[in-house]
C-alpha positions as CSV (number, residue, x, y, z in Angstrom):
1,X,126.2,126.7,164.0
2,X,122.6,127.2,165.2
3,X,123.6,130.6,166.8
4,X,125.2,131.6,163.1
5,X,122.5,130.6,161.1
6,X,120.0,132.9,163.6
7,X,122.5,136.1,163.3
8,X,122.9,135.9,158.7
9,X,119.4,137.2,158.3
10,X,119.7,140.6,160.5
11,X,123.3,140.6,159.0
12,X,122.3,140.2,155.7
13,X,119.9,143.0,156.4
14,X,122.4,145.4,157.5
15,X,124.3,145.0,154.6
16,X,121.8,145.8,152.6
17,X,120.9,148.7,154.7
18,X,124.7,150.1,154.2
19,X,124.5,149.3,150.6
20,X,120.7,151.0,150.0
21,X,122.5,154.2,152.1
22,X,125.5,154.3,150.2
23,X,123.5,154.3,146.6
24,X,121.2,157.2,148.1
25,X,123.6,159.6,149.2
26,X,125.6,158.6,145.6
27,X,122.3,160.4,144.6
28,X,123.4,163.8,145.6
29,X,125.6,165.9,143.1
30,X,128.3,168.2,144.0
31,X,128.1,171.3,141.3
32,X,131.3,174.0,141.7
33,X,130.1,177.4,141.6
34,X,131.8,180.7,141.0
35,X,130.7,184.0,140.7
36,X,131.9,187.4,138.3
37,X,131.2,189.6,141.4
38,X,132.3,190.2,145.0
39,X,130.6,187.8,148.0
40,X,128.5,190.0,149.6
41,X,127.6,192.3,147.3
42,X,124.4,193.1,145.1
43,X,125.7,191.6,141.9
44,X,126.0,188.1,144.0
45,X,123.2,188.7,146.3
46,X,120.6,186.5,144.1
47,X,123.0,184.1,143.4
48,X,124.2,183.5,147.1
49,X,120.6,183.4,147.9
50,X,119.8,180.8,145.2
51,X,122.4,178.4,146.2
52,X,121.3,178.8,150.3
53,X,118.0,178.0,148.7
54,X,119.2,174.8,146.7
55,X,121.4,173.9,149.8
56,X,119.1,174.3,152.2
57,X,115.9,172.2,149.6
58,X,118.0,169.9,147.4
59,X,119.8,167.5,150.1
60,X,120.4,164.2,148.7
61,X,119.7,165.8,145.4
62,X,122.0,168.9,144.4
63,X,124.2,170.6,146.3
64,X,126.4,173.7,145.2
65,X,129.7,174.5,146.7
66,X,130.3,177.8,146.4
67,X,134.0,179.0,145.6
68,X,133.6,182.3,145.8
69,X,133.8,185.8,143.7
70,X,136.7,187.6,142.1
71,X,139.6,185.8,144.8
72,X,138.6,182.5,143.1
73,X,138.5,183.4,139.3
74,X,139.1,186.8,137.1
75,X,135.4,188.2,135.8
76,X,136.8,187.8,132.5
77,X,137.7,184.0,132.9
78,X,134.3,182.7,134.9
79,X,132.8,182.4,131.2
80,X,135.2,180.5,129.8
81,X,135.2,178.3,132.6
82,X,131.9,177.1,132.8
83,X,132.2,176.5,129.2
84,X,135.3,174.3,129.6
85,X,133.4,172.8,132.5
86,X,136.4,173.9,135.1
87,X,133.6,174.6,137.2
88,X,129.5,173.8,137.0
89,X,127.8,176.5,137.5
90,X,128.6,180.6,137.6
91,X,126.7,184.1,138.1
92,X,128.4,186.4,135.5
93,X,127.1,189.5,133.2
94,X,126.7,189.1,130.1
95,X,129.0,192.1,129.0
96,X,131.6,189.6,130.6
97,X,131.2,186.3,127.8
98,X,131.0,188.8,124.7
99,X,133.9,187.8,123.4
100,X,132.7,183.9,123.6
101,X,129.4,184.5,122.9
102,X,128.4,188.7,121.2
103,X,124.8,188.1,121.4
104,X,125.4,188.1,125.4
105,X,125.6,192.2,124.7
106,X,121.8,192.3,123.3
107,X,120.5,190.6,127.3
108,X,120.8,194.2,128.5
109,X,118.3,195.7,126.0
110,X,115.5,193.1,126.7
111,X,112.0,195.1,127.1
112,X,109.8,191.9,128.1
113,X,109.4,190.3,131.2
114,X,110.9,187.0,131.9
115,X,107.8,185.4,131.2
116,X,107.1,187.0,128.1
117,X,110.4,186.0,126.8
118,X,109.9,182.2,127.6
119,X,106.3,183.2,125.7
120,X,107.5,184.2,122.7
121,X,110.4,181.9,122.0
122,X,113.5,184.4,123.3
123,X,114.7,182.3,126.1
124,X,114.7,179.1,124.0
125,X,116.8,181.3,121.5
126,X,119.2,182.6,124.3
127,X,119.6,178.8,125.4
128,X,120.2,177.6,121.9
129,X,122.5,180.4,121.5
130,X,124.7,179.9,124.8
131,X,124.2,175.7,124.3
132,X,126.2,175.8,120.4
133,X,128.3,178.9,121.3
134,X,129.3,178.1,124.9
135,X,128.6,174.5,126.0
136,X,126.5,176.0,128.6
137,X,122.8,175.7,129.8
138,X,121.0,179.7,130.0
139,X,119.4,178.3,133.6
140,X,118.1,182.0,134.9
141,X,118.6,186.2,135.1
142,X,118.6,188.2,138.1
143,X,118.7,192.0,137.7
144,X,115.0,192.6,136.1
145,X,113.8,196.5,137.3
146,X,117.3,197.4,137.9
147,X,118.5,199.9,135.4
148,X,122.0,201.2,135.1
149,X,123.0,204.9,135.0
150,X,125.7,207.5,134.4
151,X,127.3,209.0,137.3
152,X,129.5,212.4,137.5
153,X,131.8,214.1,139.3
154,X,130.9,217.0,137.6
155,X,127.5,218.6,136.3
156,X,126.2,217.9,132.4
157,X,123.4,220.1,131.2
158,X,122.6,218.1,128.6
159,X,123.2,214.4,127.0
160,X,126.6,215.8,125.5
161,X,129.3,213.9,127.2
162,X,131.9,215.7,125.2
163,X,135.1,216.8,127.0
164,X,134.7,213.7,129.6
165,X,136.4,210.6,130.5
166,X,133.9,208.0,131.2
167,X,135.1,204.5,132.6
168,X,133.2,201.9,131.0
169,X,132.6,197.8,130.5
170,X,131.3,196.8,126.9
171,X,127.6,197.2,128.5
172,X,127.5,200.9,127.5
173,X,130.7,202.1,125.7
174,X,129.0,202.7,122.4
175,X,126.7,204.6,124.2
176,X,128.5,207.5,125.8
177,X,131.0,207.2,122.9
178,X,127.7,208.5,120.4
179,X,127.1,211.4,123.4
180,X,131.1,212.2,122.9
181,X,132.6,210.8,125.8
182,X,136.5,209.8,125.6
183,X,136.1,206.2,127.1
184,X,138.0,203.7,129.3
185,X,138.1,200.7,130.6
186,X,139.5,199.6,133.7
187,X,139.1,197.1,137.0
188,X,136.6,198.2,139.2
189,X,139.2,198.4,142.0
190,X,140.6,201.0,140.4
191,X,137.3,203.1,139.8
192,X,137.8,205.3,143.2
193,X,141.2,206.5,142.5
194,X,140.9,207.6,139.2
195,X,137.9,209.9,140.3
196,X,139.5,211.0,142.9
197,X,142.5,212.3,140.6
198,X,140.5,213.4,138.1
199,X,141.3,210.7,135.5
200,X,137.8,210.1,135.4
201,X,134.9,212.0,135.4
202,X,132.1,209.6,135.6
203,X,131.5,206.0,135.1
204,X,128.3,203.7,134.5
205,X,126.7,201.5,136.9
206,X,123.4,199.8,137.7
207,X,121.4,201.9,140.0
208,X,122.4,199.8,143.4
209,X,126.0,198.5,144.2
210,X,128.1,201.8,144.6
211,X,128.1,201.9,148.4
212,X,129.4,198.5,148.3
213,X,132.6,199.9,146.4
214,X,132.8,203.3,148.1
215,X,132.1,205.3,145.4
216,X,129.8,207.5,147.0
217,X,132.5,209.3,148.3
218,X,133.6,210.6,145.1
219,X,130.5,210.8,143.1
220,X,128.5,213.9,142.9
221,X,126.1,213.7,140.5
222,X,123.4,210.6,138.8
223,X,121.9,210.8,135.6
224,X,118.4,209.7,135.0
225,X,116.4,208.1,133.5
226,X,118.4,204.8,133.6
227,X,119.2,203.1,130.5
228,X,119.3,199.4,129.7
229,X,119.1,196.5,132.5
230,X,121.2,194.8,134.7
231,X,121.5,191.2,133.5
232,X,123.4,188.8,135.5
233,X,123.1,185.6,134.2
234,X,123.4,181.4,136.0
235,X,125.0,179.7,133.2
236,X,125.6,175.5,133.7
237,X,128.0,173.9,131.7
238,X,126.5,171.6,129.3
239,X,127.6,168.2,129.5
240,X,127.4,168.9,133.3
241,X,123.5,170.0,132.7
242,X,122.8,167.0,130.6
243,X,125.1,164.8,133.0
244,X,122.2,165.1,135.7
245,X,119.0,162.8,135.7
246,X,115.4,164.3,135.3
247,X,114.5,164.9,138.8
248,X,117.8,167.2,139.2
249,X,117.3,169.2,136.3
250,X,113.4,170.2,137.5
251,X,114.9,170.8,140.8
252,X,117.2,173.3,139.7
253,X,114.9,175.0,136.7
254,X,112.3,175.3,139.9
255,X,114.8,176.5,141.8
256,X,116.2,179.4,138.9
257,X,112.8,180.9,138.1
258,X,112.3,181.0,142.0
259,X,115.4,183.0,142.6
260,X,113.9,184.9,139.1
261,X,110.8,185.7,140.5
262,X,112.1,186.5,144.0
263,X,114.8,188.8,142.6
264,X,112.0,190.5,140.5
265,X,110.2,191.6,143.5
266,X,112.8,192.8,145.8
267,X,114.5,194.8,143.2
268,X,111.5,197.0,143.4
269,X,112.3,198.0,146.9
270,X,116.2,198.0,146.2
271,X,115.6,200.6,143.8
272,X,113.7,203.1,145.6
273,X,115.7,202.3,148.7
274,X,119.2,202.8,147.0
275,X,117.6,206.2,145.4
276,X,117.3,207.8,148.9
277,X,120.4,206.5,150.0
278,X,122.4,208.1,146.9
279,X,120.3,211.2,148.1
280,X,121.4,211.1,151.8
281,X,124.9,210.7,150.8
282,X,124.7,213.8,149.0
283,X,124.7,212.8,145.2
284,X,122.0,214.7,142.9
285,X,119.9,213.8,140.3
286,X,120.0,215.1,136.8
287,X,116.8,214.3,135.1
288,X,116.7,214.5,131.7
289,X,113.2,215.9,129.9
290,X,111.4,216.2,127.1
291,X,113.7,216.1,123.9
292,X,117.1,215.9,126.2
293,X,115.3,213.0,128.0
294,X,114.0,210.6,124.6
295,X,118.2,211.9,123.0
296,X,119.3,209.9,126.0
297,X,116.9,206.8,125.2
298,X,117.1,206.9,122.3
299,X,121.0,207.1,121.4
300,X,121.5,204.2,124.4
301,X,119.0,201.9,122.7
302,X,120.3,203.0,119.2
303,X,124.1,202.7,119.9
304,X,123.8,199.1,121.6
305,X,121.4,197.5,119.0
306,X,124.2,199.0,116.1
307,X,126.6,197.3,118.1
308,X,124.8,193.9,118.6
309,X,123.6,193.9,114.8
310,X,127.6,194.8,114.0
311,X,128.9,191.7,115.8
312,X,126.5,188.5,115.2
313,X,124.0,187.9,112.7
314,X,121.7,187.1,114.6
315,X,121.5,190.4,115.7
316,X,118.4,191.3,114.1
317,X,116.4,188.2,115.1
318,X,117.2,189.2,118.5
319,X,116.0,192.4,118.7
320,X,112.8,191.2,117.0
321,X,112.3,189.2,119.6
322,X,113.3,191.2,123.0
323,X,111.5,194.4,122.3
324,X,108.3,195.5,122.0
């Protein structure tokens, strides 16, 4: 009996040892993520490096398992499913939610910085916004100082797109429909075979992410100056967000305006880098001057803002807020 009543404190302490583990690794949350774009390539870049980042800082906090791009959920589905809470967390443009949420289309035509935005009251807008419209939480943007562009298989003169096929998202269709293109939309899969047959003649595109499609090989020509900016957007489902206690929730905010900031910088070097290599591969520049050049701004900026004012009330609040 003696030897018992030696061994129940150290027991005792185990016990509570186990139990005191268990509770802390309880701690940890498990958030499903999925992305709109390819693994591997610059649309998921940010986001694969944000959730290394969480992964690698956030143990026995937050940690994101990472399903995968396209493979794991259609583009056009990865908004509706963080909304629905299918999964927790995606990366996905907002041309891809318009239909959930139109104001997504006005993102692209922001003129502030990130900062400036959070300044001013537009990011508190665009959460409010996504929170009533899509049960989700507006955690970050990647894409800041990457701009998209046209490019051709064949030459333009001019900013008259008249007699061309251009294949389009909803980004930029009013757009080169106001410069009199005949648009299109299809998969990006099938982007290289209908310029190759001459189905297309040109398509839009942020300034990086055509070599990791092959489209170099049929692509001739790039229009500058770029128009509009990439914005690929970490949405949270609500009730997951609010699901998570205080110290989570800072984690992951300090966490989203790191990958923000990060992003920011090294798209300066992605820029200039993916111009020479568009240049090596043999694809030319059209640059635009003068009257051609503020047609081109001018109509892109015009044509979207019509369109965002057309869909959502809002519209106009919006553009009062994101431009300068």
């Amino acid at each position: 009996m003696r030897v018992l009543i030696r061994k129940m404190p150290s027991l005792f302490a185990g016990v509570v040892m186990a139990v005191s583990f268990g509770a802390a690794q309880a701690e940890e949350v498990v958030l499903r993520a999925v992305s709109a774009f390819a693994s591997g390539t610059a649309a998921s870049g940010a986001f694969e490096k944000f959730i290394e980042k969480v992964n690698a800082e956030g143990k026995g906090l937050v940690r994101i398992e990472y399903l995968g791009g396209p493979p794991a959920m259609p583009p056009f589905e990865v908004g509706s499913a963080v909304s629905r809470g299918v999964v927790d967390i995606v990366n996905v443009a907002g041309a891809l939610y318009t239909s959930m949420l139109p104001e997504a289309d006005a993102l692209k035509l922001g003129e502030l910085t990130l900062a400036e935005e959070r300044e001013n009251g537009a990011w508190d807008f665009i959460n409010q916004l996504h929170n009533e419209r899509m049960n989700a939480w507006y955690l970050a943007r990647v894409g800041e100082n990457l701009p998209l562009h046209l490019f051709l298989s064949r030459e333009v003169a001019e900013p008259d797109l008249s007699g061309l096929t251009i294949r389009v998202t909803p980004a930029y269709a009013a757009f080169f429909r106001a410069l009199g293109a005949n648009v299109v939309q299809t998969a990006s899969g099938e982007v290289y075979t209908a310029l190759e047959r001459g189905v297309v003649q040109g398509y839009g595109w942020p300034i990086i992410g055509i070599f990791d499609l092959g489209w170099q090989e049929v692509t001739k020509f790039r229009v500058d100056p770029g128009f509009y900016k990439v914005d690929v957007n970490m949405l949270v489902n609500l009730d997951r967000w609010k699901s998570l206690d205080d110290n989570q929730r800072e984690f992951l905010t300090r966490m989203a305006r790191w990958i923000e900031e990060t992003d920011f910088q090294d798209n300066i070097v992605l820029k200039e880098q993916e111009i020479r290599r568009q240049a090596d591969a043999g694809i030319k520049a059209i640059a635009f001057e003068g009257a051609a050049r503020e047609k081109w701004l001018s109509t892109a900026r015009e044509a979207a803002w019509k369109q965002v004012v057309s869909q959502s009330k809002e519209g106009a609040k919006l553009r009062t807020l994101l431009t300068k």
